[in-house]
PLY file of the C-alpha trace (Angstrom):
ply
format ascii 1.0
element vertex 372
property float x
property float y
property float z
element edge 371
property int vertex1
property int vertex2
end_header
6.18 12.01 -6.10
5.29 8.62 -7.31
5.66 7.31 -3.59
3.45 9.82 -2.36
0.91 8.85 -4.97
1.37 5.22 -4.21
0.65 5.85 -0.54
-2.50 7.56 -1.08
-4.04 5.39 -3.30
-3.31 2.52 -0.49
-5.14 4.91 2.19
-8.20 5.37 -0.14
-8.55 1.66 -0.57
-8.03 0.84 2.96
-11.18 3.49 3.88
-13.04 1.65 0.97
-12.68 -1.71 2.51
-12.55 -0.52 6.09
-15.34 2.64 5.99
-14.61 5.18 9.24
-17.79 4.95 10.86
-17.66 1.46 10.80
-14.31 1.21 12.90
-15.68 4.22 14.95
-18.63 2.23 15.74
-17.09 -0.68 16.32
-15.15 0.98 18.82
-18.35 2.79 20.57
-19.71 -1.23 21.43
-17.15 -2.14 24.70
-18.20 -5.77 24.78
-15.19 -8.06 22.99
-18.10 -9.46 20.96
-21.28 -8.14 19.69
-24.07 -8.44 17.35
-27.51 -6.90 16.00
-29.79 -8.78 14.33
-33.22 -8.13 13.08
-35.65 -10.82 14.55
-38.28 -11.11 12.08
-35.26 -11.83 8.48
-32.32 -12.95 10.73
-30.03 -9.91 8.93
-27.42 -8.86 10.55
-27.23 -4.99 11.09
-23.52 -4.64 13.61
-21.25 -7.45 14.34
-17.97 -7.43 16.04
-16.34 -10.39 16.75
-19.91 -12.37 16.02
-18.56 -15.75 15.42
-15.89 -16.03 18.32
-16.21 -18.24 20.43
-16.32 -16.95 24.02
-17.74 -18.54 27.22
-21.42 -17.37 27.94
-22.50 -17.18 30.99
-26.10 -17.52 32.69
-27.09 -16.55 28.83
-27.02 -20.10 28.53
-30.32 -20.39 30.33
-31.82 -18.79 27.52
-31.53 -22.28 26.44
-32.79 -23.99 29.06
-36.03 -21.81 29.18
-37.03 -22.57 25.53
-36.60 -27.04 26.39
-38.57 -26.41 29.22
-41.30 -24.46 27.58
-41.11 -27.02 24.79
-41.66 -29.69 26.85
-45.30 -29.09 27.59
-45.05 -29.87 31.02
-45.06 -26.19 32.85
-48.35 -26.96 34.96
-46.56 -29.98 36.53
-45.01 -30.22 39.97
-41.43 -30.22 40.07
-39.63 -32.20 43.28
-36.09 -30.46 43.81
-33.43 -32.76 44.59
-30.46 -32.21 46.95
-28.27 -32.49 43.82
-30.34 -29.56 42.23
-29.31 -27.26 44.88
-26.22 -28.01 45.84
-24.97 -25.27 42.95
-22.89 -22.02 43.46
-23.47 -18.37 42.21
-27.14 -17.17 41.61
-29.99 -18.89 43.93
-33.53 -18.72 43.79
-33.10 -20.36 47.54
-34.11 -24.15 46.74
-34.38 -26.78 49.25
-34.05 -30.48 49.00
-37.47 -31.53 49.14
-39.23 -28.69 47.62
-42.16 -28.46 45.35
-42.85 -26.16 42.85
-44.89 -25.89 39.47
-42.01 -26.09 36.20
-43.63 -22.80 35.43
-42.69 -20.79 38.25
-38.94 -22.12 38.45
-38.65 -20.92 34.32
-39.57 -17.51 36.15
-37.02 -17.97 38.58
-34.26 -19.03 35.66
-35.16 -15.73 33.61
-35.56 -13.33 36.19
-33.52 -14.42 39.21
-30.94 -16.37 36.73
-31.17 -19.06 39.86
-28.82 -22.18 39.03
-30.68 -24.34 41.52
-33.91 -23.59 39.11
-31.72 -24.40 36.20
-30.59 -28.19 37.54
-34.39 -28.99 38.77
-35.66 -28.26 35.52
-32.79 -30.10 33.85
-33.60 -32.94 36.10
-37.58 -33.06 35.35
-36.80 -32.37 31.66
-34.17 -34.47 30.48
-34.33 -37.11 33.37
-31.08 -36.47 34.66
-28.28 -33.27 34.14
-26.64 -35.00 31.60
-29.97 -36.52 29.95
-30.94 -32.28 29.81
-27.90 -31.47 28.36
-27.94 -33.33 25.27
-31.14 -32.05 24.27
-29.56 -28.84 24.89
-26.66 -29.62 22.19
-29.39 -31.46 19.75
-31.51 -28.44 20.13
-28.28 -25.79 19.00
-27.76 -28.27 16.24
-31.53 -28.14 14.55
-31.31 -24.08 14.96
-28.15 -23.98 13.19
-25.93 -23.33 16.02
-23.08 -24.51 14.96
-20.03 -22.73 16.99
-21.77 -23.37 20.11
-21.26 -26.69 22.60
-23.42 -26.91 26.22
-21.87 -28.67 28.89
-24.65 -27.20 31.61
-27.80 -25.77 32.11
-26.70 -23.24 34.02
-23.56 -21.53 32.25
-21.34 -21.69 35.27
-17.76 -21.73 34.03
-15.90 -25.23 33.95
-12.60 -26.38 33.50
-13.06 -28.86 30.69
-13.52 -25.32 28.87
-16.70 -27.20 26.55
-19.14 -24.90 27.59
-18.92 -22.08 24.94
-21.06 -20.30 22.14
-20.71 -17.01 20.31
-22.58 -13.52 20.19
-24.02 -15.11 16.06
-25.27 -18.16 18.13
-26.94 -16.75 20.89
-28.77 -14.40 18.59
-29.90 -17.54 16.57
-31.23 -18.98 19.38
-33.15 -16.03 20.87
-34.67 -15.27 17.60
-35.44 -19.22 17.80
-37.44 -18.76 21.37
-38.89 -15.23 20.82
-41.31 -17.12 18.47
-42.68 -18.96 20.89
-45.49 -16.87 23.15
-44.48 -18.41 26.40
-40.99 -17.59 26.30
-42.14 -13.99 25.19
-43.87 -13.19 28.10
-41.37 -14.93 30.92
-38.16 -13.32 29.06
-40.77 -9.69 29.07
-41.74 -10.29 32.68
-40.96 -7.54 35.05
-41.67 -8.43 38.53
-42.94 -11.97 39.26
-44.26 -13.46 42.49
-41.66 -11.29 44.45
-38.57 -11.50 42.46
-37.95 -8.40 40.09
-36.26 -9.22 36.52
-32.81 -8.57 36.63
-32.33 -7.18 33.07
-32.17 -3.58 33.82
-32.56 -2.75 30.77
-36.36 -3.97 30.49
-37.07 -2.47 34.20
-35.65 0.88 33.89
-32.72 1.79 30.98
-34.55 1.33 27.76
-38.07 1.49 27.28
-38.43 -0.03 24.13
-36.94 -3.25 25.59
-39.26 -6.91 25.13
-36.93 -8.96 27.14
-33.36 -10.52 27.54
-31.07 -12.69 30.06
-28.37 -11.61 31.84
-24.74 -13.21 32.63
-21.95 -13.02 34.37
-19.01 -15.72 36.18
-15.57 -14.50 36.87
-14.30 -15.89 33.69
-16.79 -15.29 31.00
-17.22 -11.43 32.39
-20.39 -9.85 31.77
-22.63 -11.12 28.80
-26.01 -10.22 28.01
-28.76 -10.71 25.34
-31.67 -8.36 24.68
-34.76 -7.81 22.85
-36.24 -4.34 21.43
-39.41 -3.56 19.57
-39.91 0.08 17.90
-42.71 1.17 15.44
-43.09 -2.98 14.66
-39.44 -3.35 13.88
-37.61 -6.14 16.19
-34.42 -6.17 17.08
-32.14 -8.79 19.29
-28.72 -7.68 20.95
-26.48 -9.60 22.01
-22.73 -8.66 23.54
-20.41 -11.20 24.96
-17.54 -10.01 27.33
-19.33 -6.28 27.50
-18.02 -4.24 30.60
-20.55 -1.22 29.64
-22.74 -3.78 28.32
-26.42 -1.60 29.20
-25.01 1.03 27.16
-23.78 -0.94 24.19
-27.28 -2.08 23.68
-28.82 1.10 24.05
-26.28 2.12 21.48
-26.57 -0.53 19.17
-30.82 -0.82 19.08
-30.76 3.01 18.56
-28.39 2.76 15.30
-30.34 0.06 14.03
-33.84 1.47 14.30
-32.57 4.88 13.42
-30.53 3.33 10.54
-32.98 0.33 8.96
-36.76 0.50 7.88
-38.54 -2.60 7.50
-39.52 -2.49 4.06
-42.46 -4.22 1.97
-40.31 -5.91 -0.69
-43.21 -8.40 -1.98
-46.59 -7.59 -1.31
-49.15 -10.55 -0.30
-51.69 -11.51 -3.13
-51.65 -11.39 -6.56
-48.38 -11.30 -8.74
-48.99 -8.54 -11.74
-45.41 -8.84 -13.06
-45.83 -12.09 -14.39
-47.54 -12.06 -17.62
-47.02 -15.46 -18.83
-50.92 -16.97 -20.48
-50.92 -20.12 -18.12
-49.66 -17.58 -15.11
-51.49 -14.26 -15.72
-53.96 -13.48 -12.98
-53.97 -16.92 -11.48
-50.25 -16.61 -9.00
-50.16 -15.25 -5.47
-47.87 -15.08 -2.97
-49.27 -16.03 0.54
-47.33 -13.68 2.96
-46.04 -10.22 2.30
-42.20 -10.59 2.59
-40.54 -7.65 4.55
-36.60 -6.89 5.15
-35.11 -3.83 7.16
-33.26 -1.76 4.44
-31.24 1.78 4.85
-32.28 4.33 2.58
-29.33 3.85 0.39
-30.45 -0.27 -0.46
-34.23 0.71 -1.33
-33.21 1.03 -4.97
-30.76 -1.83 -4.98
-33.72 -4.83 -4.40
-34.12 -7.29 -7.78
-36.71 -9.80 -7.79
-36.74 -12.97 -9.99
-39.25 -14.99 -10.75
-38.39 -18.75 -11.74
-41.41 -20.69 -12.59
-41.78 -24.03 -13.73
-42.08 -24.72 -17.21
-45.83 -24.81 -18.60
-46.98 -29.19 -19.51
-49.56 -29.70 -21.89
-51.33 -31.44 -19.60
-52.12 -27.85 -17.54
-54.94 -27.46 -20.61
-56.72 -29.23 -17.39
-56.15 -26.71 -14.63
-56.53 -29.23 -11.92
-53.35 -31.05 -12.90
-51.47 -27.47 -12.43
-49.85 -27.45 -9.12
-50.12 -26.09 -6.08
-46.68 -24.56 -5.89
-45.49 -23.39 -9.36
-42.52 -20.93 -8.75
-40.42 -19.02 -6.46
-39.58 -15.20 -6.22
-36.31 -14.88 -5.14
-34.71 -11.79 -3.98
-31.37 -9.97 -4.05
-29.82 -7.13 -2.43
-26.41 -5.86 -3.96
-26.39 -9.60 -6.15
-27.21 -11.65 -3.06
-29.74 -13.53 -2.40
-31.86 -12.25 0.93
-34.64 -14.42 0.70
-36.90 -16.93 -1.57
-40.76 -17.33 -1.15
-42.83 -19.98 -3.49
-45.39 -18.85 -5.67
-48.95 -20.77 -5.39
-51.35 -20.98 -8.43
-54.92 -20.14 -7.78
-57.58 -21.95 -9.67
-60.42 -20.58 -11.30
-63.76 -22.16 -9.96
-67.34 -21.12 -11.30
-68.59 -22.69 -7.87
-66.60 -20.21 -5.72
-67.42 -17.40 -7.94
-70.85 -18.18 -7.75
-70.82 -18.54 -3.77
-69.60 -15.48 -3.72
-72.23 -13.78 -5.35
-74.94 -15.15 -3.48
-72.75 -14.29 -0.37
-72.81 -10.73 -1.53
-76.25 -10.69 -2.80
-76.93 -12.38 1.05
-74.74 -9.41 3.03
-76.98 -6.89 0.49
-80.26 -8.31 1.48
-79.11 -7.74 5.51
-78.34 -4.31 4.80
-81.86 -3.33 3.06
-83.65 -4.65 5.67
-84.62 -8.05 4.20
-84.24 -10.90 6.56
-83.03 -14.03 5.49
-86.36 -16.27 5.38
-87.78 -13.75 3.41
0 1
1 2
2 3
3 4
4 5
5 6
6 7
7 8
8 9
9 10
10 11
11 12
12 13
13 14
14 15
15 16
16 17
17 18
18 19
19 20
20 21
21 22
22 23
23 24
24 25
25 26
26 27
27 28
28 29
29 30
30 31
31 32
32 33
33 34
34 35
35 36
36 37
37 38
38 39
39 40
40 41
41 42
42 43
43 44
44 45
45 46
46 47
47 48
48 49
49 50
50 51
51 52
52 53
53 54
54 55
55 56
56 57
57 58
58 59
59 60
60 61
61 62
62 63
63 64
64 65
65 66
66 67
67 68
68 69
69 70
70 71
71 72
72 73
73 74
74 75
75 76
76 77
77 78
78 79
79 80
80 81
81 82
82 83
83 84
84 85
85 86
86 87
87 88
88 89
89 90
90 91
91 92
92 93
93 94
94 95
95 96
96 97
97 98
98 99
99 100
100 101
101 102
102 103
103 104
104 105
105 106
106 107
107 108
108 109
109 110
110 111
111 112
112 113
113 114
114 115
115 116
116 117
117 118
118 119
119 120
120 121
121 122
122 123
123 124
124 125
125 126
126 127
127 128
128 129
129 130
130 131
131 132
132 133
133 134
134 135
135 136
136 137
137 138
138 139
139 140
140 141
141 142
142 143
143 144
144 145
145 146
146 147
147 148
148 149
149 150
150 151
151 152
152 153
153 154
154 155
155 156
156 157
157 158
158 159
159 160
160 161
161 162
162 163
163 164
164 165
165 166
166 167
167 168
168 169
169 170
170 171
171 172
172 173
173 174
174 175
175 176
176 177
177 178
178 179
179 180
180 181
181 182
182 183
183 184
184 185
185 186
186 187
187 188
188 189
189 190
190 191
191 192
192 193
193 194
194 195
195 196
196 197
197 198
198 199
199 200
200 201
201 202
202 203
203 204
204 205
205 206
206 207
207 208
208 209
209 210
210 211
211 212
212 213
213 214
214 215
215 216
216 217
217 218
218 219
219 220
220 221
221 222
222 223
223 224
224 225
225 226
226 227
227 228
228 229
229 230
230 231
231 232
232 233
233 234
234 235
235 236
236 237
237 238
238 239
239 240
240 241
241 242
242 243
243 244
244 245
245 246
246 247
247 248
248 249
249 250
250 251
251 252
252 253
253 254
254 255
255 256
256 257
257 258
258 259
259 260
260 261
261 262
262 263
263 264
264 265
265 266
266 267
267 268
268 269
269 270
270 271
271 272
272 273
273 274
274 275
275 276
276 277
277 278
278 279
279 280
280 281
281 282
282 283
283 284
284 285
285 286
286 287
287 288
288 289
289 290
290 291
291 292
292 293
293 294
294 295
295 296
296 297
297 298
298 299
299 300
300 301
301 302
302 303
303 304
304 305
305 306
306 307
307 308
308 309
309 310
310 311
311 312
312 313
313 314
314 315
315 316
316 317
317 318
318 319
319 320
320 321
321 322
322 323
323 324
324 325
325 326
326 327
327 328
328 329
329 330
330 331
331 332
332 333
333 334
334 335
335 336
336 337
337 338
338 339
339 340
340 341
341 342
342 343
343 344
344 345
345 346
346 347
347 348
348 349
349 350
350 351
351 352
352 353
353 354
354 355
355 356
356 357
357 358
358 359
359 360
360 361
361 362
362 363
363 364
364 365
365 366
366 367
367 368
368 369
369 370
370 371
């Protein structure tokens, strides 16, 4: 009897630490590695397997795109080299001696996933291959890429095995480039001057798709990132090693729009909870701060308020400081995020522009013009 007892109190703590529909879901997602992110906080809402490393593919190019963009330089000419073309797998169909605006081979990188497009805009970019690819590594550094090590601009397998990331990485850096508008609209594109996107999912499986890159070499199998927008929530995908890869993205946008609401956890303006005499009525918060939440976290979000400690010298209000505290908040204990809090200062000038403002925009409205 006691052994019995012993062995189900060891299978309730294993479905505790390991719930079913976790393991079943983890099991519905094919790909080897996989992760969901939300693209506006960076929380993760799925991971298998995030932070192994695994080669990636023409996902690299993702990469690529966002130096080129970066650079400034997309209305220049590009000259393609012989060097540039003489690449295998994917072509956009270069030729030694070609010349083409920077713009229009980023188009043929994201769309056609060419690999001669990749080495010309290595070349114009970084000078050289190898000039392009450390910018690529300095680049995975400052966005916190830290599992992740470029050898190409292309992501065609190698056999010094140094060209390698993970799904957690790649999301980081999408999340990184879908905040600039350029890369938005070439990663959204559809169908440009001829060549039609190959990220199926954005031209025909999922219609809430914003964008992506596809991958694939012999050794690296298929890989794939993707971007989804529903109802303003954003969502990035990525799956490394995914033979059903279309369909764990489907799978994995639909659980996380269906599962997480972005939520208003601080609104922007005017803090009421603080009630402090210096404080009261004069600290704001700039931005609203949202965060996707399940319906089952909405009533487990703390916020703390740390503010610095009132001088005497704040008797003058324009010695208080701009920046005077920071709300941070927690979800289950953890901190999720941290936002400063920003003094406003009371001015009898700005109140009194306002008024005649108002008295101004009255004036319009009755009819009165403004010379009288």
């Amino acid at each position: 009897m006691k052994r019995i007892m012993l062995l189900l109190i060891v299978f309730i703590l294993i479905l505790t630490v390991f719930p079913p529909h976790i393991s079943a879901a983890k099991k519905a997602v094919s790909a080897r590695s996989a992760i969901l992110m939300d693209q506006d906080s960076g929380r993760i809402l799925f991971e298998k397997n995030a932070n192994e490393v695994s080669r990636i593919a023409s996902i690299t190019k993702i990469m690529t795109a966002i130096l080129a963009i970066e650079s400034g330089k997309l209305n220049k000419t590009v000259t393609i080299s012989d060097r540039a073309v003489r690449t295998e797998g994917s072509s956009i169909y270069l030729k030694p001696g070609d010349k083409m605006k920077l713009e229009d081979l980023v188009y043929g990188l994201m769309l056609r996933s060419g690999n001669d497009a990749a080495n010309s805009i290595a070349e114009y970019v970084g000078g050289s291959i190898e000039g392009f690819v450390f910018l690529m590594n300095q680049k995975a550094r400052e966005i916190g890429m830290n599992n992740t090590h470029f050898a190409n601009p292309n992501g065609l397998d190698n056999r010094n095995l140094n060209h390698f990331s993970t799904a957690y990485d790649m999301a980081l850096l999408t999340r990184y480039a879908m905040q600039n508008k350029t890369y938005q609209k070439i990663s959204g594109t559809k169908f440009y001057k001829g060549w039609r996107n190959k990220n199926r999912l954005l031209t025909e499986k999922y219609k809430y798709c914003t964008g992506g890159k596809t991958g694939y070499t012999k050794l690296a199998k298929r890989t794939l990132v993707t971007t989804a927008t529903k109802n303003g929530e954003k969502l990035i995908a990525v799956t490394l090693n995914g033979p059903d890869d279309w369909n764990d993205h489907i799978w994995m946008f639909e659980y996380g729009f269906k599962s997480y609401n972005s939520t208003i956890i601080l609104k922007q303006g005017n803090i009421t909870a603080i009630k402090n005499k210096y404080f009261k009525n004069h600290v704001y918060i700039k931005k609203e701060v949202d965060y996707p939440l399940n319906k089952q976290e909405k009533d487990k979000v703390q916020i703390e308020y740390k503010m610095i400690k009132p001088r005497k010298s704040w008797k003058d209000k324009n010695k208080i400081p701009e920046v005077v505290g920071r709300a941070i908040i927690y979800l289950n204990n953890e901190i999720i995020n941290s936002v400063p809090i920003y003094y406003r200062k009371s001015d009898e000038n700005a109140k009194r522009g306002w008024i005649k403002e108002f008295l101004h925009v009255l004036l319009i409205q009755m009819g009165v013009r403004e010379n009288g």
